[in-house]
C-alpha positions as CSV (number, residue, x, y, z in Angstrom):
1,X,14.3,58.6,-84.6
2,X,12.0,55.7,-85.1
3,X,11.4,55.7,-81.5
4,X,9.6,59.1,-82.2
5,X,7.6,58.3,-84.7
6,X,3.6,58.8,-84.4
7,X,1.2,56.0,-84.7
8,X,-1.9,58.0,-84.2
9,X,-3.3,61.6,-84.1
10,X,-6.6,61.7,-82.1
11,X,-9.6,62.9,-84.0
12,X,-10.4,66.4,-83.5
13,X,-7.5,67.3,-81.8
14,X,-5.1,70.0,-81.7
15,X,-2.2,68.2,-83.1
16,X,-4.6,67.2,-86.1
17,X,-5.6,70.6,-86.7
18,X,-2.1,71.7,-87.2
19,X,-1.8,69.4,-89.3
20,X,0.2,66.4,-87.9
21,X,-0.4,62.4,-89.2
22,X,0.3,59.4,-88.9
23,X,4.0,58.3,-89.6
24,X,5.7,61.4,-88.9
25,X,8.3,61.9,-86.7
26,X,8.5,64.0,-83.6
27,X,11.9,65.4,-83.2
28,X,11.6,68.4,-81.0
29,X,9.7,70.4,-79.2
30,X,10.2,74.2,-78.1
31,X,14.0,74.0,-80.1
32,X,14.7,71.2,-77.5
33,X,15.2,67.3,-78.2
34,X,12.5,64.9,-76.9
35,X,14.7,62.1,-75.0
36,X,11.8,59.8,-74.1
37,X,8.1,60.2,-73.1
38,X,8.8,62.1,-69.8
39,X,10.6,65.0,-71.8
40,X,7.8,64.9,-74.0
41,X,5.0,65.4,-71.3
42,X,6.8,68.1,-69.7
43,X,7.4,69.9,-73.0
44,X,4.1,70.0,-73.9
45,X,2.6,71.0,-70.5
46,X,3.8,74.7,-72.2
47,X,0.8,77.2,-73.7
48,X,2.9,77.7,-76.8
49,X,4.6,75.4,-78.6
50,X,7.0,75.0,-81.8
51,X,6.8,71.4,-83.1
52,X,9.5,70.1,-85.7
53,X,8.3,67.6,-87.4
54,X,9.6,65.2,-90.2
55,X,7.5,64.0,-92.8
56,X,7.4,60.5,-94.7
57,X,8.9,62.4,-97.6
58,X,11.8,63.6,-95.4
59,X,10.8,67.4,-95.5
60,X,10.8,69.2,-91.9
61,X,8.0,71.3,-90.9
62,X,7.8,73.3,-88.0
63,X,4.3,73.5,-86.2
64,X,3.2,76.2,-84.2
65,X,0.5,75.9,-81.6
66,X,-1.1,77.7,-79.4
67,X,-3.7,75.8,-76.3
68,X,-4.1,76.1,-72.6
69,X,-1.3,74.9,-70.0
70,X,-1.5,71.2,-69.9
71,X,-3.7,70.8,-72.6
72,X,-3.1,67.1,-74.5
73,X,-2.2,67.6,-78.3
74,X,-3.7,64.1,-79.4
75,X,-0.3,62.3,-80.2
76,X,0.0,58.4,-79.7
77,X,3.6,57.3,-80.4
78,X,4.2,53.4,-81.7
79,X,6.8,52.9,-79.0
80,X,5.0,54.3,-75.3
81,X,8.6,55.1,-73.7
82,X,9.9,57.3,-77.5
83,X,13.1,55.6,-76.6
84,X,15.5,52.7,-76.3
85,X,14.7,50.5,-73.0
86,X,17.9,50.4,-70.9
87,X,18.8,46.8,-70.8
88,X,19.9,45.4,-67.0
89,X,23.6,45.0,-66.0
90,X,23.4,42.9,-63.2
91,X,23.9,39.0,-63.2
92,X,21.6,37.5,-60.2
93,X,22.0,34.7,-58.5
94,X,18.3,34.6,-58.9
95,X,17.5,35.8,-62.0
96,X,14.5,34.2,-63.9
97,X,15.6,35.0,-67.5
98,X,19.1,33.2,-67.0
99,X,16.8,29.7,-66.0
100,X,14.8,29.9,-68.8
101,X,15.5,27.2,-71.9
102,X,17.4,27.6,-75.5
103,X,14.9,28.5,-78.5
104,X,12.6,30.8,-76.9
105,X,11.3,34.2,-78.5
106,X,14.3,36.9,-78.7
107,X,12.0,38.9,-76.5
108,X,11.8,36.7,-73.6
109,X,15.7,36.8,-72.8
110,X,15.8,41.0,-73.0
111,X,16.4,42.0,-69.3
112,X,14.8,45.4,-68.5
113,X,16.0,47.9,-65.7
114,X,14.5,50.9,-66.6
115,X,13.0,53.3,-64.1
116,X,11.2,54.9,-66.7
117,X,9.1,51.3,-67.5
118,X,8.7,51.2,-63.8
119,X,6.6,54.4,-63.9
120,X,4.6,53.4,-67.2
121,X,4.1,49.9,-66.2
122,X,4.6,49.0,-62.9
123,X,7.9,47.3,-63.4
124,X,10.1,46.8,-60.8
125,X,13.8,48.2,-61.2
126,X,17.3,47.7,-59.2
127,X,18.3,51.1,-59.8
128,X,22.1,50.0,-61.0
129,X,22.3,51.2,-63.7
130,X,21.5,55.1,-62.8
131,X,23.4,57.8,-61.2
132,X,22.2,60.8,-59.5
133,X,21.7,62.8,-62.4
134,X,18.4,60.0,-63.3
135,X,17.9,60.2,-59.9
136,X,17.2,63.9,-59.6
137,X,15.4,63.3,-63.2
138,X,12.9,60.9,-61.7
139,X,12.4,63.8,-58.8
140,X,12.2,66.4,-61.5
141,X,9.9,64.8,-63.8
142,X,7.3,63.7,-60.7
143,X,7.7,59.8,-62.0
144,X,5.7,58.7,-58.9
145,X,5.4,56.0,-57.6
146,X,8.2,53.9,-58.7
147,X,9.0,50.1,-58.0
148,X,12.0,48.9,-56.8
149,X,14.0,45.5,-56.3
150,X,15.7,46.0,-53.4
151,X,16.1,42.2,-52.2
152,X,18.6,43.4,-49.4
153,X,19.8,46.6,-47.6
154,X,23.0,45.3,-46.5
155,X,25.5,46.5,-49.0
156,X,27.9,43.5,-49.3
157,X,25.3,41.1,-50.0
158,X,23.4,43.3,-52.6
159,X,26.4,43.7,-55.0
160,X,26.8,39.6,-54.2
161,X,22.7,38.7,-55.1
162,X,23.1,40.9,-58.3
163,X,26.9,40.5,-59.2
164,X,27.3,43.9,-59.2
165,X,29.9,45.6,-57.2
166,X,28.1,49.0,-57.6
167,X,25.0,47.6,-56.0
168,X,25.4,48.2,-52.4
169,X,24.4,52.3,-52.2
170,X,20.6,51.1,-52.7
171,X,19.6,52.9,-49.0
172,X,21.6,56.4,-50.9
173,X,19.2,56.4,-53.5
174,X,16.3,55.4,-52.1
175,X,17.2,58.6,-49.7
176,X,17.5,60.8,-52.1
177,X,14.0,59.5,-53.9
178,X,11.6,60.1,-50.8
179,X,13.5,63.4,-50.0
180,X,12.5,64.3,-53.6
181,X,9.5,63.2,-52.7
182,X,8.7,60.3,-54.9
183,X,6.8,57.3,-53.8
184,X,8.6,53.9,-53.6
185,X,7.3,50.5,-53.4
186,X,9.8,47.9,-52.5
187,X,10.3,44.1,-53.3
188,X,12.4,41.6,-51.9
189,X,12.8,38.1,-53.3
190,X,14.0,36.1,-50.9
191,X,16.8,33.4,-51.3
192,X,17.1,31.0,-49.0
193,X,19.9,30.8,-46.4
194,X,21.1,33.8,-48.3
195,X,19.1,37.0,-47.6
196,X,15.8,35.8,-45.4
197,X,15.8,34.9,-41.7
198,X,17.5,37.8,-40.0
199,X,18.3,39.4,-42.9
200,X,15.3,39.6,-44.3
201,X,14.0,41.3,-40.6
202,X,17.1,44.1,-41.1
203,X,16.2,44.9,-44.6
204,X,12.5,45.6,-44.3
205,X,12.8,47.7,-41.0
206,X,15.4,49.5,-42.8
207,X,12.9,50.1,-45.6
208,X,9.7,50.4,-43.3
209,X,11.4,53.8,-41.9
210,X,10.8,55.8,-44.9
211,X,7.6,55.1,-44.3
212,X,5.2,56.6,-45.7
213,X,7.5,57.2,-48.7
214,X,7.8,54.0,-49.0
215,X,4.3,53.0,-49.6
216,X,4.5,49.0,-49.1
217,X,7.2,46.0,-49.6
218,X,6.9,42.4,-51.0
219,X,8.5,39.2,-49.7
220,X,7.9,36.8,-52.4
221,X,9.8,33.8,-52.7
222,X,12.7,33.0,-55.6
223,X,11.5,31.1,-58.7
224,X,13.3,28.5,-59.4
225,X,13.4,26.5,-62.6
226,X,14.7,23.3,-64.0
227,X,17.0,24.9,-65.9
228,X,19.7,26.2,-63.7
229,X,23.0,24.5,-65.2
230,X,26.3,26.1,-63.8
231,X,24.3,29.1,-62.1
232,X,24.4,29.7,-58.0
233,X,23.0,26.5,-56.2
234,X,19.6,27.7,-54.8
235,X,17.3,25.9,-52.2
236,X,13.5,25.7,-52.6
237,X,11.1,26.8,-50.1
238,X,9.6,24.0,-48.3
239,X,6.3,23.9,-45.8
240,X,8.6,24.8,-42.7
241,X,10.4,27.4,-44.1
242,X,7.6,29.1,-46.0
243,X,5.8,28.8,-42.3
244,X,8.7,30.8,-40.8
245,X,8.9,33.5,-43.4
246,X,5.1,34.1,-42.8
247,X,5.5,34.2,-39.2
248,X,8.4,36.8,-39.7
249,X,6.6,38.8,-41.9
250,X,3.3,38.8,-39.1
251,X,5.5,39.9,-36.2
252,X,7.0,42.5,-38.2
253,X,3.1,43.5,-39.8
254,X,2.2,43.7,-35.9
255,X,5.0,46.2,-35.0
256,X,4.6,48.5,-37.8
257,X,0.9,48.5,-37.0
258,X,1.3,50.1,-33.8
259,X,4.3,52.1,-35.5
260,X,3.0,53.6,-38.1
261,X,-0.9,52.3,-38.8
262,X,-0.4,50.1,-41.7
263,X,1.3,46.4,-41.9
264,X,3.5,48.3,-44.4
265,X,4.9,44.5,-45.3
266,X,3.3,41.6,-47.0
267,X,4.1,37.8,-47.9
268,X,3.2,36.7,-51.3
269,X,0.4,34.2,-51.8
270,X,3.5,31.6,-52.3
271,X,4.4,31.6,-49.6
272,X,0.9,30.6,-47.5
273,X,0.5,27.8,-50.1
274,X,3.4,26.0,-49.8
275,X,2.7,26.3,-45.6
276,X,-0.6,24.9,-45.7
277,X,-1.4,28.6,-43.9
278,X,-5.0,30.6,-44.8
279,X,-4.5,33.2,-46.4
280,X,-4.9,36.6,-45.2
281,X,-8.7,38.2,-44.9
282,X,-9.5,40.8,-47.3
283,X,-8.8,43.9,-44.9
284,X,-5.5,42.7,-44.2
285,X,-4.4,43.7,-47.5
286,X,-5.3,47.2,-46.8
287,X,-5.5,48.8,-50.5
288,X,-3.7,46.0,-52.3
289,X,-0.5,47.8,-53.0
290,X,1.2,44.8,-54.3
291,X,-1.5,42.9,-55.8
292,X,1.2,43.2,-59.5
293,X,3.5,41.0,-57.3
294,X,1.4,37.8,-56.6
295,X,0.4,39.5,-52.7
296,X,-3.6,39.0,-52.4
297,X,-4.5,37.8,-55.7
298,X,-6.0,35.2,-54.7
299,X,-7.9,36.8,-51.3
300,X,-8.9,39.6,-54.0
301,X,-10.1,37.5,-56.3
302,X,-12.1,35.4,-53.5
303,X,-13.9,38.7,-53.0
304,X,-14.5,39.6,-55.9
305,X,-16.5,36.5,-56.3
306,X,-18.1,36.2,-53.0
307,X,-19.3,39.8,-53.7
308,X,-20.6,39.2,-57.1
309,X,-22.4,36.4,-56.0
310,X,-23.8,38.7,-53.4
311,X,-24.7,41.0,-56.2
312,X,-26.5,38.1,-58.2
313,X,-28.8,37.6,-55.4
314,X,-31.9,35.2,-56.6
315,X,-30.9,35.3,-60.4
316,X,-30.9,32.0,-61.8
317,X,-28.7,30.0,-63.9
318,X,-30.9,29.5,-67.6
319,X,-29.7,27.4,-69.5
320,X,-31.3,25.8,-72.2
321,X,-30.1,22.8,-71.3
322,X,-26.7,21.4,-68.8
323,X,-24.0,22.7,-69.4
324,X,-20.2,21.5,-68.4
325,X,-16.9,23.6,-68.6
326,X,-13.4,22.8,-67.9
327,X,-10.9,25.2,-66.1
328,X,-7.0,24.6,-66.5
329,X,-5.1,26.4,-63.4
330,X,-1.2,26.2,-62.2
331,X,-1.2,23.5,-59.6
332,X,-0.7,26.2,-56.7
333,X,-4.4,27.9,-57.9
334,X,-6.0,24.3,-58.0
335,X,-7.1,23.9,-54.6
336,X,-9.0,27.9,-54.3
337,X,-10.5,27.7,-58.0
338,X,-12.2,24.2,-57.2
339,X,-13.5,25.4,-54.1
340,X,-15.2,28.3,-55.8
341,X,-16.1,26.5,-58.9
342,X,-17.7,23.9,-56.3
343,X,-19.7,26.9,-55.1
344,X,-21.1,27.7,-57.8
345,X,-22.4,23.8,-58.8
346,X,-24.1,24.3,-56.0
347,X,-26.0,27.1,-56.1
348,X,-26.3,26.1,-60.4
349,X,-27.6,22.9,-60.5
350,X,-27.3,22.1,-63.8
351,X,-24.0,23.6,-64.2
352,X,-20.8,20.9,-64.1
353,X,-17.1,22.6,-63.7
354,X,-13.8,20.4,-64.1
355,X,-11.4,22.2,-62.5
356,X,-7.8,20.7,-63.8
357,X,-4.4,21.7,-62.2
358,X,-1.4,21.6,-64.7
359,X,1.6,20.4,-63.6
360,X,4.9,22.9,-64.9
361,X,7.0,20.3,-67.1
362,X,8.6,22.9,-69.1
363,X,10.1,24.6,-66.8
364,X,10.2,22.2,-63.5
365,X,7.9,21.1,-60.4
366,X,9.1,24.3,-58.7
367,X,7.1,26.6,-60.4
368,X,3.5,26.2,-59.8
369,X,1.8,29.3,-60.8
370,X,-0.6,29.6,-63.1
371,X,0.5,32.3,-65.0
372,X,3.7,30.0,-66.4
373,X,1.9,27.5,-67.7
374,X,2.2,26.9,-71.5
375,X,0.2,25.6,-74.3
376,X,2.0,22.7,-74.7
377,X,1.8,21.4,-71.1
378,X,-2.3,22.1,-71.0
379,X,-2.1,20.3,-74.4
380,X,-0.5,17.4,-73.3
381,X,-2.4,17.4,-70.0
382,X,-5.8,17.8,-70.8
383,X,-5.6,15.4,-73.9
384,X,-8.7,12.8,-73.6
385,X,-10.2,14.3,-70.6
386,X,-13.5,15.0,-70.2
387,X,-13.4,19.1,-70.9
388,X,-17.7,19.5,-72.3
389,X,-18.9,23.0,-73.7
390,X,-15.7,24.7,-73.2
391,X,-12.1,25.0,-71.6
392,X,-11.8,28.1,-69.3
393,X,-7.7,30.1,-69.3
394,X,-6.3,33.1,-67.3
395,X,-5.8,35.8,-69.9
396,X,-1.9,35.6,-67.5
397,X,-1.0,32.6,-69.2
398,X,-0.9,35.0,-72.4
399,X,1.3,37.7,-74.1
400,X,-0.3,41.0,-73.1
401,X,-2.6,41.7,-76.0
402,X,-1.8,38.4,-77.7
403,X,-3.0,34.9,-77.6
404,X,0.4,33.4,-77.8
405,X,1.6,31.5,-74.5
406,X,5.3,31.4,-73.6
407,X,6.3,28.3,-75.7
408,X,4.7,30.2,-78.4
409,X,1.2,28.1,-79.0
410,X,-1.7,29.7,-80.0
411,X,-5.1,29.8,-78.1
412,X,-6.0,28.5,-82.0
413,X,-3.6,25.7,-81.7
414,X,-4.8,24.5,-78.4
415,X,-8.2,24.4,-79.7
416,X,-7.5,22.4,-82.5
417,X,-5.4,20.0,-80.5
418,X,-8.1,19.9,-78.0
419,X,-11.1,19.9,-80.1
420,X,-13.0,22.6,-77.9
421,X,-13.6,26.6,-77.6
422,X,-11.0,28.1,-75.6
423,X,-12.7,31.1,-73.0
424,X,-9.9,33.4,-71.8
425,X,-11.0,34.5,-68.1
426,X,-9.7,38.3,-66.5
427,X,-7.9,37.6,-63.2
428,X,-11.2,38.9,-61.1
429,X,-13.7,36.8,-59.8
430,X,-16.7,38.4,-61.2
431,X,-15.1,37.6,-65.2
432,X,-14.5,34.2,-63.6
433,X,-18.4,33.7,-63.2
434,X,-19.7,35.6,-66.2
435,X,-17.1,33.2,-68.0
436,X,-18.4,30.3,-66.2
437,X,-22.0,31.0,-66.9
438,X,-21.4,31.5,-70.4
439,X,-19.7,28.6,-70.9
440,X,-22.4,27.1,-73.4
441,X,-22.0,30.7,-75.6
442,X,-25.2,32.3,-74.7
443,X,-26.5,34.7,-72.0
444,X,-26.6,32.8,-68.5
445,X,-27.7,35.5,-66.4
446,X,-30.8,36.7,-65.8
């Protein structure tokens, strides 16, 4: 029940006018039990509606209302889904939850696999734990597109990779999906020596044939962390192999181009950083379809800046006086944020950037992303160097809506340990600027 309860009515809306607050509890709608959010939507698509409703004090009303077909009734629920998240039953070879340490927030070790949080949020899903009757609710309830782990087609080593026996009819459902016509996007982490080289190849031209259906797929490569006592031996990606995937992943871009006009497949920026390859041009990407997944964040974020920069034109940097910031950046960032922050020293002479990359120690040399790094690492790191007016963060280091990092320090924290203000940056290059040119607190543009 809690699940249903409402955390706000909208102002001036229908739901208010009938007489619905905050803290009561939906419980159905037409006579019929709301499940989750999706049973909600479709319930209230109706012109005329019978609400039960508990209040605070336990009494039930029953609402009647009366609006046009589709019309919103203002209701914000404190949990988004209105229900229980189905937890994952697989065991990975791969999986990143099972590397990380002892003592971490309860949070961090709760595996999702729900399709419904795929829909909401963009999270990817194995599809294990459903069975045709989800899968013909997904159809019925239009929840379009959806994201899906696939990380092989062939059947055997799918119910090995997740250890899960039931894992190898991924090709049924995704069948009955695009005939239902839902849009998939597909993902594929790749292990190495277990499911790339020609595996890899059979998987996404299996997948590439429901094209358009399926909209796009990722290759991106495991993560692998330093904690990975008594679980499957796995192999990093090196410069040679990381060269080979990308080569794979072109050939296959070039066929399906002349196939089907769109590369359909993509490499994840990983991948072209650990090769010592340049990354893709903007175009390539065609509409970013897995930009989530760590495939063109950078190039997008290169072209957001170049073209902000356009935009800027003649303006010039104002400051009262120089100015010097610090950026902190996952070590696998380092080398694209310096080259843009030395473009803008440039073209700001007064302006100084220090661009630091963190090493991962908390969780190994393997992971280089920025997005991992913690509080305590950037503490640790940056302690006695030269950081000036400010120290510039990617809001991905932090809890979505939070200023907590993994481990758990605060942006607060690190400022007191560092002694400086703390500017958390959007992942787009025209924040990264504005930030930039802020840097001293005052209006820098103009």
């Amino acid at each position: 029940m809690e699940f249903k309860k409402i955390a706000c009515v909208q102002k001036g809306s229908i739901a208010e006018e009938a007489g619905i607050e905050q803290g009561d509890i939906l419980i159905s709608v037409n006579g019929e039990r709301v499940k989750d959010v999706f049973d909600y939507r479709m319930l209230i698509t109706n012109e005329f509606l019978v609400l039960e409703v508990q209040k605070p004090d336990g009494d039930i009303w029953e609402v009647e209302i009366e609006k046009d077909e589709y019309e919103d009734i203002g209701l914000e629920f404190y949990d988004p889904m209105m229900d229980r998240s189905k937890s994952c039953r697989n065991k990975c070879i791969f999986c990143f939850i099972d590397q990380l340490p002892e003592g971490m927030r309860d949070t961090l070790y709760f595996k999702d696999d729900d399709s419904r949080l795929s829909f909401l949020n963009g999270n990817y899903v194995t599809l294990t734990n459903m069975d045709e009757t989800d899968i013909m609710r997904i159809i019925k309830y239009r929840m379009s597109p959806i994201n899906i782990s696939v990380h092989t087609t062939n059947p055997e080593l799918r119910a090995y990779m997740l250890g899960n026996r039931f894992a190898g009819d991924i090709v049924k459902k995704i069948t009955m999906l695009v005939e239902g016509g839902i849009t998939v996007n597909s993902q594929i982490v790749l292990c190495r020596g277990i499911n790339d080289g020609d595996e890899m190849e059979r998987s996404v031209r299996e997948l590439a044939a429901f094209y358009p259906s399926m909209a796009s797929i990722s290759v991106v490569p495991v993560g692998i962390t330093k904690y990975r006592e008594k679980l499957t031996k796995l192999i990093p990606y090196d410069k040679e192999s990381s060269f080979y995937v990308i080569e794979q992943v072109r050939k296959l871009q070039q066929d399906f181009l002349m196939k089907y006009d769109s590369r359909i497949v993509y490499a994840a920026d990983e991948f072209y950083i650990m090769a010592g390859e340049q990354l893709p041009a903007h175009e390539e990407y065609e509409d970013y379809p897995q930009i989530e997944n760590g495939v063109g964040l950078i190039t997008i974020f290169r072209h957001e800046f170049d073209e902000y920069l356009k935009y800027l034109g003649e303006q010039k940097y104002k400051p009262d006086n120089n100015i010097t910031v610090s950026i902190a950046t996952g070590v696998s960032a380092y080398k694209y944020i310096k080259e843009m922050s030395d473009i803008l020293q440039d073209r700001f002479t007064k302006l100084k950037i220090n661009v630091y990359p963190i090493k991962n120690l908390f969780f190994g040399e393997y992971v280089t992303v920025t997005g991992l790094l913690t509080g305590k690492d950037i503490s640790g790191q940056l302690k006695g160097k030269e950081l000036g007016d400010a120290l510039l963060l990617s809001k991905s280091m932090l809890r979505e809506g939070k200023d907590t990092f993994l481990d758990d320090y605060t942006v607060e924290m690190l400022e007191n340990d560092l002694n400086i203000r703390i500017i958390t940056v959007d992942n787009t290059g025209k924040d990264f600027i504005e930030k930039i040119l802020m840097g001293n607190g005052g209006d820098r543009i103009g």
